[in-house]
C-alpha positions, 0 to 999 in steps of 0.5 A, spaced: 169 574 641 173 574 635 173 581 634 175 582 642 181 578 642 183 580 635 183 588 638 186 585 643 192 582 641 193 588 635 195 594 641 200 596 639 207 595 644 202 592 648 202 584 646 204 581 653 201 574 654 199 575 661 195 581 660 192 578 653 189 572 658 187 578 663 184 582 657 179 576 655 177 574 660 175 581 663 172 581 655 169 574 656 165 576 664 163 583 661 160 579 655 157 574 659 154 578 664 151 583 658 147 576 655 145 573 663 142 579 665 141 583 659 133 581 659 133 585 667 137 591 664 132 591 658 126 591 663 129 596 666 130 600 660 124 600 658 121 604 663 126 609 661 124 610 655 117 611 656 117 618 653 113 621 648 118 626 645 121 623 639 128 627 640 129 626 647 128 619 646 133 619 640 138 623 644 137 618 650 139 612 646 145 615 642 147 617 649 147 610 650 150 607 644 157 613 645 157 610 653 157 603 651 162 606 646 167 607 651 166 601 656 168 598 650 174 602 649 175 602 656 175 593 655 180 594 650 173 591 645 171 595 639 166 599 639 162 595 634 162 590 639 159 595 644 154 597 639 152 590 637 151 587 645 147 594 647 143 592 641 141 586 643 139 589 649 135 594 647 131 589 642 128 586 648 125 591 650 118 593 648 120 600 644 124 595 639 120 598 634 120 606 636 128 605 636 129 601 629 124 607 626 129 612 630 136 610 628 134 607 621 136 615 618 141 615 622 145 608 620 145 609 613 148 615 614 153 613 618 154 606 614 155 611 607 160 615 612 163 609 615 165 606 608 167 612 605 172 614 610 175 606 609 176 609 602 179 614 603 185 609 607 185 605 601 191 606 595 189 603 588 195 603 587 197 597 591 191 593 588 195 589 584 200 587 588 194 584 592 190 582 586 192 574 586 191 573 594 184 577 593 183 571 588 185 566 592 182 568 598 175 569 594 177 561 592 177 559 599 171 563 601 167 559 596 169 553 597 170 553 604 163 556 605 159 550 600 162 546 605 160 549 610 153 549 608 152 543 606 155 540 614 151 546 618 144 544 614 146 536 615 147 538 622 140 542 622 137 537 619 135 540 613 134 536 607 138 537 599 134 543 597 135 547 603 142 545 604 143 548 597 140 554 598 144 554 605 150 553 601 150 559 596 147 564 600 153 565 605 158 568 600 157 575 601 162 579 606 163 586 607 163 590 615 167 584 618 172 584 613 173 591 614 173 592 621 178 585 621 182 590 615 181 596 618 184 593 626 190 590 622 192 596 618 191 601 624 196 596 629 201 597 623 202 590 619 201 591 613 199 598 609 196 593 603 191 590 608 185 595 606 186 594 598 185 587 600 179 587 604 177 592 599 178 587 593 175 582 597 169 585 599 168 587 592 169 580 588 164 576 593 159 582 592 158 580 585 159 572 586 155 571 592 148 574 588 150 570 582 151 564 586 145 565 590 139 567 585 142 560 581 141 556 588 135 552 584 141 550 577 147 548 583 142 543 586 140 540 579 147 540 577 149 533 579 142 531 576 143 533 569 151 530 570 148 523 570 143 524 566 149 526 560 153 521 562 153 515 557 150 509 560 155 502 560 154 497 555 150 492 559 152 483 556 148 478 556 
């Protein structure tokens, strides 16, 4: 919904307030629609895939993906939205594992393709002028995120060890913040946009593996504070 909204707004020479309401509400009965009758669609779907040639059945869900594509265009949604919910979709069916083994060559292909061409709209140059706000909000995605944990295990009722474990495993970011980057850049904001994506998505993948495997240090930290700390003198 964010990303559809964000699409939205970011047209440019667009931005008209009434037709904004129209395009999300167009996009909210669309996506409502996809999850309502999403399991009948995939029973239909999965008479259709009842095929024994493994290329005619990868150029069929292909043809889907690219014909969900332009709906999505047609919606003014991007099509990462179009992919997710037929994804949902076809995984409801019984040949969700045939069409994993299918597209699985072909997602890493054109996962390397889809950050390689990101690359090349990026200019180093301009990573220093960045560098500071890239900082600042690697800082604000840790400690938001902590937080966050601890109140969403708190709300799931999960005790300390898994709230902590919850906490420092959310930290990583990568297509998202690309395509948010990517959407900006495209709608003419800010040239400087995808170095800060870049710096961003590159910082908290160092961080989040660190913090992630040390989940066991950080639920003991608070321990071993108290323990250091000199007891007061007690009179008698």
């Amino acid at each position: 919904m964010y990303l559809s909204i964000l699409s939205g707004i970011l047209v440019p020479g667009e931005f008209n307030i009434g037709k904004l309401l129209l395009n999300i509400l167009v996009i909210l009965a669309f996506i409502l629609s996809l999850i309502v009758f999403g399991k009948r669609i995939s029973g239909f779907l999965g008479k259709l895939f009842k095929i024994k040639s493994n290329e005619a059945f990868s150029v069929i869900i292909f043809t889907l993906l690219l014909m969900m594509g332009v709906l999505a265009e047609k919606l003014h949604i991007t099509e990462a939205i179009g992919a997710l919910l037929l994804g949902l979709i076809l995984a409801e069916t019984t040949h969700n594992h045939r069409i994993l083994t299918s597209i699985t060559p072909m997602r890493d292909l054109f996962g390397a393709v889809f950050f390689f061409s990101f690359g090349m709209v990026i200019d180093y140059r301009t990573f220093p002028d960045v560098v500071v706000m890239s900082g600042i909000a690697v800082l604000i995605t840790v400690i938001g995120n902590i937080i966050n944990g601890f109140i969403a295990s708190w709300l799931a009722g999960y005790k300390k060890r898994r709230s902590t474990n919850v906490a420092f495993t959310i930290m990583a970011r990568g297509e998202f913040s690309i395509i948010i980057a990517g959407l900006a850049a495209s709608a003419g904001l800010n040239p400087k946009l995808p170095a800060f994506a870049a710096l961003y998505v590159l910082a908290l993948a160092f961080i989040s593996p660190v913090l992630a495997k040390n989940t066991a240090f950080f639920y003991n930290l608070p321990g071993k504070i108290r323990l250091r700390t000199p007891k007061a003198e007690t009179t008698t």
